[in-house]
N, C-alpha and C positions, 0 to 999 in steps of 0.2 A: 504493500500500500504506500510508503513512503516513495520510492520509487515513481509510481503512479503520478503520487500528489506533487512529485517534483516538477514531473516533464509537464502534466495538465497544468498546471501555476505558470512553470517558465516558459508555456509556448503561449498563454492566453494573455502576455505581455505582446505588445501591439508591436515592439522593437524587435523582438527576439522571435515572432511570427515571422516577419519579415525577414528576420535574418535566414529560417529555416524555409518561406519560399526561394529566396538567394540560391540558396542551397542546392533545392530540388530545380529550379528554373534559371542556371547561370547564365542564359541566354536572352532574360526580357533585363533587361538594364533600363527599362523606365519605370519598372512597378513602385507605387509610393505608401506609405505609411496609411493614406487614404484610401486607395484602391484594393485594401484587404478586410473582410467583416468578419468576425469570429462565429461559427454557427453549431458551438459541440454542443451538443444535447449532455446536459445533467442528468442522473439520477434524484428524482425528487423524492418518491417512495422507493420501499428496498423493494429490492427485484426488478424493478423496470430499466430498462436499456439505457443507456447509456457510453458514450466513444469519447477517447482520450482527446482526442483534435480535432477540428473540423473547420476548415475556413476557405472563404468564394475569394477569389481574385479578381477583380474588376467583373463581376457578375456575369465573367465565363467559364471559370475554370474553381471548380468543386475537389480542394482537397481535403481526405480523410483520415488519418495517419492515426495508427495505434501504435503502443509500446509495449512490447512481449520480453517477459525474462525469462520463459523458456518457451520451449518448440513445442508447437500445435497448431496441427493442419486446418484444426477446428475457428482458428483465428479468420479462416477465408467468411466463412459462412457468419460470423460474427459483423466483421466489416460490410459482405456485402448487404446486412442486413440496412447497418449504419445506412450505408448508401443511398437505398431504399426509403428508410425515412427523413434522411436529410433532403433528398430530391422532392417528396411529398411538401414536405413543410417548405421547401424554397419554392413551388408553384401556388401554393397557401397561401404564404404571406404575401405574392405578389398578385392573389385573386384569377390567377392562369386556369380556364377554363379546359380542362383538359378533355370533355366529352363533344366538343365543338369537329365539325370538319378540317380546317384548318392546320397544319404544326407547328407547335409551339415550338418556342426558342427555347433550347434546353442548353444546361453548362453541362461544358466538358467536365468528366470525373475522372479525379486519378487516386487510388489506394494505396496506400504505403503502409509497411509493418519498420518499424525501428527495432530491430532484434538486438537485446543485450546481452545475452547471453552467449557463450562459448560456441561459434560456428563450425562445423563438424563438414556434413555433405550438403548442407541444405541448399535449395536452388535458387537463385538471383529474382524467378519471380513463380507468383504461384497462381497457376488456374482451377478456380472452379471443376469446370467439367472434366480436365487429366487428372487432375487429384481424388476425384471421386466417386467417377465413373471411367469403367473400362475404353478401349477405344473403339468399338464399334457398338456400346451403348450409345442412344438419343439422348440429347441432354437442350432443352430450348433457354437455359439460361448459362450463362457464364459471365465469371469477373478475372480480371487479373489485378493480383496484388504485385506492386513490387518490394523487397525484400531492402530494407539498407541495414548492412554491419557494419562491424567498425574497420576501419581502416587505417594503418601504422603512418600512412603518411598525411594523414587531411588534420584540418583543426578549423574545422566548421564547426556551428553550434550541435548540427547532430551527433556527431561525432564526439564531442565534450560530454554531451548529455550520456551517450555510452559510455565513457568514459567514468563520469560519475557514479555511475551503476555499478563498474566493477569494482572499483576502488572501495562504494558502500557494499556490496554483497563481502570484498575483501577482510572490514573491518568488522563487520557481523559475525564473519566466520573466526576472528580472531578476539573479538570484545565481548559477543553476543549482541 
């Protein structure tokens, strides 16, 4: 949970959002402090859903990024749940009639897993449908996550933020 409460605190800081789309999008060099709205859903009651990150980029681009300290395939189905109701509620809030003839303007989505834990075989990204069906099963949905570890030569925020993790799993294992 501390973990958790770190990366949800230091990414719902409007600088450090930013820095982590930087991150993911080194490519748009104009995106501004403005141009990001934070959109994670809480847990208000226990049990109800709830994603560690969640923010629109100039209200085209829908990221949802969770933070795993250990492996679970079951993370896919989690996020694309996320997905799902964050796409609901950004058509909500904006009154987007979705039973109309017409298509609607939808943001691009992209899912990210920040994996803190000790990388083994796992793979760079993860689908839905090869992950949990065979391959000549039907499957009418699919999402891809992509997978970010850490990396010995970066010192991005994401990578810090891993970094924090191991350094506290290190001294839990050595303090309690």
């Amino acid at each position: 949970k501390a973990r958790d409460s770190v990366f949800t605190d230091l990414f719902t800081i409007p600088e450090y959002q930013l820095q982590m789309y930087q991150t993911l999008h080194p490519e748009d060099t104009t995106i501004q402090l403005s141009d990001l709205q934070t959109i994670t859903h809480k847990s208000v009651i226990a049990g109800h859903q709830y994603n560690d990150l969640g923010f629109l980029a100039r209200d085209r681009l829908m990221i949802l990024v969770e933070a795993q300290s250990t492996w679970s395939p079951n993370i896919l189905i989690r996020i694309m749940a996320y997905a799902v109701q964050s796409l609901m509620d950004y058509f909500e809030e904006r009154e987007v009639f979705l039973y109309g003839n017409s298509k609607v303007a939808c943001p691009r989505i992209e899912l990210y897993v920040v994996y803190t834990g000790k990388r083994k075989d796992e793979p760079e990204t993860l689908t839905f449908k090869e992950l949990f069906f065979a391959a000549n099963e039907r499957c009418d949905l699919d999402a891809t996550v992509q997978m970010i570890y850490y990396k010995t030569d970066q010192t991005d925020i994401i990578n810090q933020y891993i970094m924090f993790c191991r350094v506290f799993n290190e001294q839990i294992k050595q303090f309690g």
